[in-house]
C-alpha distance (Angstrom), angle and dihedral (degrees) to the residues before:
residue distance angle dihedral
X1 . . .
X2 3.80 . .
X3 3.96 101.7 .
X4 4.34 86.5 45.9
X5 3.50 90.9 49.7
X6 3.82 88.9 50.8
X7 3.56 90.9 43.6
X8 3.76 88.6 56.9
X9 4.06 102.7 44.2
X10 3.53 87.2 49.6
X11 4.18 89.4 60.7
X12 3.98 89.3 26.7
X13 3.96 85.3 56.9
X14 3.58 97.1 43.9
X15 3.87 92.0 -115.2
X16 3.60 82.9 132.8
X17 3.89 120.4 30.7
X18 3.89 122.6 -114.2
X19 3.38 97.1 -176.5
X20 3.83 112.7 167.6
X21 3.42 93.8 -2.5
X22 4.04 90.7 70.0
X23 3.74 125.4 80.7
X24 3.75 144.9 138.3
X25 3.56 125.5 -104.6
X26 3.39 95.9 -156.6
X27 3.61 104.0 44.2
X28 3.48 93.2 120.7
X29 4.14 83.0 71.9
X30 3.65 130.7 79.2
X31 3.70 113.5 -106.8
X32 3.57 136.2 -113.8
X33 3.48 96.0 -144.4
X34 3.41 132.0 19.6
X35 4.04 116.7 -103.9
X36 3.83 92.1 19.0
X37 3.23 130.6 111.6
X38 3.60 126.1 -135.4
X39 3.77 101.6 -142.4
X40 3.17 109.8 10.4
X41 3.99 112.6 -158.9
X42 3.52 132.0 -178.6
X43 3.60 123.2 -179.7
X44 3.50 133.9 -157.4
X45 4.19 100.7 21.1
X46 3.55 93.5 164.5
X47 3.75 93.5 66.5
X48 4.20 81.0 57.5
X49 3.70 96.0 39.9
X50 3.74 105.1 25.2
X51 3.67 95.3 -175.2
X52 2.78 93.4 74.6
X53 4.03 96.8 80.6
X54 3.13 83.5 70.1
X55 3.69 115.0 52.5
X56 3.57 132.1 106.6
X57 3.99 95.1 -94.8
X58 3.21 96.0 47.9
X59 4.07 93.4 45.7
X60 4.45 90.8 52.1
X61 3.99 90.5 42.8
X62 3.63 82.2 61.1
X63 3.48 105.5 38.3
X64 4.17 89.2 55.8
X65 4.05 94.4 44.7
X66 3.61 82.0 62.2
X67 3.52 90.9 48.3
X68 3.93 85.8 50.7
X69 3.44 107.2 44.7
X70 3.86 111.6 2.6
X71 3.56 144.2 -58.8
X72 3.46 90.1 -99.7
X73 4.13 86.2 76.0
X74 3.62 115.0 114.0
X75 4.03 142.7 173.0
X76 4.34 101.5 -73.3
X77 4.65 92.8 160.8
X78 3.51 145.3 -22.5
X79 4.02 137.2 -151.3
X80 3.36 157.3 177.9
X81 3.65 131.9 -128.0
X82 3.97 134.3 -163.9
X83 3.50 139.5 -167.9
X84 3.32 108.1 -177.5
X85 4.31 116.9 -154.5
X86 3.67 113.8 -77.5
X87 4.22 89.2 -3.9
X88 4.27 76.7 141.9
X89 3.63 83.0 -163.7
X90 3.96 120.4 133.3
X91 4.10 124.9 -137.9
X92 3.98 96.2 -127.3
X93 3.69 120.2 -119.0
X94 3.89 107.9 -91.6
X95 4.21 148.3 137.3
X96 3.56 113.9 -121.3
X97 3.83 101.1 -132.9
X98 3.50 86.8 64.9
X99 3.98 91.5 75.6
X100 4.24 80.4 43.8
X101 3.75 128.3 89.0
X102 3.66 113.5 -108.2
X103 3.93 107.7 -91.1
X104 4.02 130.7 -165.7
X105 4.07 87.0 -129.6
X106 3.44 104.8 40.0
X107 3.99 92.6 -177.1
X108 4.19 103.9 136.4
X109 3.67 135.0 145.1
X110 3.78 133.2 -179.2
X111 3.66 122.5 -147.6
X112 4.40 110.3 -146.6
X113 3.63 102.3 -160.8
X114 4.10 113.5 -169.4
X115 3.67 112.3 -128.2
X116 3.89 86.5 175.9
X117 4.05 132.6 31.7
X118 4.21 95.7 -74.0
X119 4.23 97.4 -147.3
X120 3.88 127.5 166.4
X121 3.71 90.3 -99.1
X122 3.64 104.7 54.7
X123 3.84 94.6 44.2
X124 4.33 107.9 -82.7
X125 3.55 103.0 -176.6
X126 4.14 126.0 -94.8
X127 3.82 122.6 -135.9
X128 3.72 134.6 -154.1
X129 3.89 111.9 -152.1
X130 3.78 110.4 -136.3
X131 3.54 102.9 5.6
X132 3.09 102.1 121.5
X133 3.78 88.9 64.8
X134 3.45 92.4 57.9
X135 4.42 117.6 73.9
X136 3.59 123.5 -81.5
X137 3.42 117.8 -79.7
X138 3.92 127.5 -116.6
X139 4.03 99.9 -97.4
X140 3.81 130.7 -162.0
X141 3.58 134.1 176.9
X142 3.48 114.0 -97.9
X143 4.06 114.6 -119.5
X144 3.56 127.1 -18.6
X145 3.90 98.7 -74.5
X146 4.03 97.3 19.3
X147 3.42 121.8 130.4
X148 3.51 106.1 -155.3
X149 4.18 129.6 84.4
X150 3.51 109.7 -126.1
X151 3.96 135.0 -174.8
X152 3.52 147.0 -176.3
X153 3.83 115.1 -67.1
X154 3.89 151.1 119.0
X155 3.69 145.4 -142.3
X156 3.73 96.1 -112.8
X157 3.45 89.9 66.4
X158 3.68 97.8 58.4
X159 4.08 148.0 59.2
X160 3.53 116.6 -124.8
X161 3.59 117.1 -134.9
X162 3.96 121.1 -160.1
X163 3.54 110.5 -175.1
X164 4.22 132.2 -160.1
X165 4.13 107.0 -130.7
X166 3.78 114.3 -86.7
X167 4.17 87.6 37.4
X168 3.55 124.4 102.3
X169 4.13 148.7 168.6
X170 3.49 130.9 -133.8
X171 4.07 120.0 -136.4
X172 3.76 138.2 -170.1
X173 3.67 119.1 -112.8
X174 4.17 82.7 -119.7
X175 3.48 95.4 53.5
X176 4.02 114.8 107.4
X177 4.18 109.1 -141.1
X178 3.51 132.6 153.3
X179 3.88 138.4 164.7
X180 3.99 139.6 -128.1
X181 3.81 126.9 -112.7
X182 3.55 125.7 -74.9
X183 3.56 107.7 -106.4
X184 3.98 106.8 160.2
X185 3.63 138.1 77.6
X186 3.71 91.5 -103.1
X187 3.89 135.3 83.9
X188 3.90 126.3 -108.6
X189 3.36 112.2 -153.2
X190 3.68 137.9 159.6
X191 4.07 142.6 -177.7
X192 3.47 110.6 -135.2
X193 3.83 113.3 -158.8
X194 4.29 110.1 -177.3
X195 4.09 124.9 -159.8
X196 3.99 130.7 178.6
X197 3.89 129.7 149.5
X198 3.97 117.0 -47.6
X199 3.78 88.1 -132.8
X200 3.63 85.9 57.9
X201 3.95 99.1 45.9
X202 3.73 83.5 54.1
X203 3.73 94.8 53.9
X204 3.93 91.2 49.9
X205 3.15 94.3 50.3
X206 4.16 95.1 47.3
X207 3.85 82.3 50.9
X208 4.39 88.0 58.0
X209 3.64 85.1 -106.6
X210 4.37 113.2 144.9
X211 3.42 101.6 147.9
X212 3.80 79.3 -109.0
X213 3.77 104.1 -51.1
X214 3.66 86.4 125.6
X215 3.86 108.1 20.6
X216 4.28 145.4 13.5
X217 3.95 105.0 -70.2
X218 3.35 82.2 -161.3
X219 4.32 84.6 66.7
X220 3.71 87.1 41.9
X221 3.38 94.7 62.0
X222 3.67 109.9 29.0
């Protein structure tokens, strides 16, 4: 995990610049502590760090969502995602595709790798089995200024899945997840490497679609 977690201080820290492509999730929150963000999210860091196409974790994430879903699966995004220590703040319940563009092949999957221990109490994710055979559901954005989608949805219809660093799950675009507040001393965070057909990254992409590499998802979807 050593050269990720460098990777990610060094955009964390503003070594290197995110610029647009950084945000908080739960800015729509009131903060713990002043001048840090609750979720911190930055998408895209292999445009800042482009070696990162290339590593090892990137290479087997690939390898088994071709295994999952086809080998016509390639690399669509990537992120990063922070907890910071006692941030308190919850990641909403939510499906993924609904911050997507509706495609004709709607195969997708995200793999969540750990870069730190993932426990209940600094925000490992939740799972619902089998949502994502079920329809979309209704989405709104959460607070005023939030960045994040949320939905209706409840622990006792998910797994929870705490994670050692260097692990990780794969998840369906459909399926509806979310995590708990950050209540330790301890960071969550979490590489987020995201795959679906190459025909189907070409057609978001005709439609101005980048998962906001080039513009405000946030526009795209409002």
């Amino acid at each position: 995990m050593a050269p990720y977690l460098e990777c990610y201080e060094a955009i964390l820290s503003g070594q290197i610049e995110a610029g647009q492509w950084r945000s908080d999730l739960g800015s729509g929150q009131s903060r713990k502590r002043e001048g840090v963000k609750n979720i911190t999210q930055i998408m895209w860091p292999s445009e800042l760090i482009p070696e990162l196409l290339g590593s090892p974790a990137y290479h087997r994430a690939l390898d088994i969502s071709r295994q999952l879903l086809g080998d016509d699966m390639a690399f669509d995004f990537d992120m990063l995602i922070d907890k910071a220590p006692g941030t308190d703040t919850p990641t909403p319940f939510h499906q993924d595709m609904a911050y997507w563009v509706d495609l004709p092949d709607r195969r997708a999957v995200s793999c969540w790798i750990a870069l730190d221990e993932a426990i209940v109490d600094n925000g490992c994710m939740w799972f619902a089995p089998g949502s994502h055979r079920l329809p979309l559901r209704q989405h709104r954005w959460h607070g005023k200024s939030g960045g994040a989608l949320e939905c209706d949805g409840s622990e006792a219809e998910c797994v929870c899945v705490p994670l050692k660093p260097g692990s990780c799950t794969f998840h369906n675009g459909g399926v509806m997840h979310y995590s708990r507040r950050n209540t330790t001393a301890v960071h969550r965070r979490a590489l987020i490497v995201n795959f679906r057909p190459e025909a189907m990254i070409r057609l978001e992409r005709e439609r101005g679609f980048d998962h906001g590499k080039t513009s405000n998802i946030r526009e795209k979807r409002t």
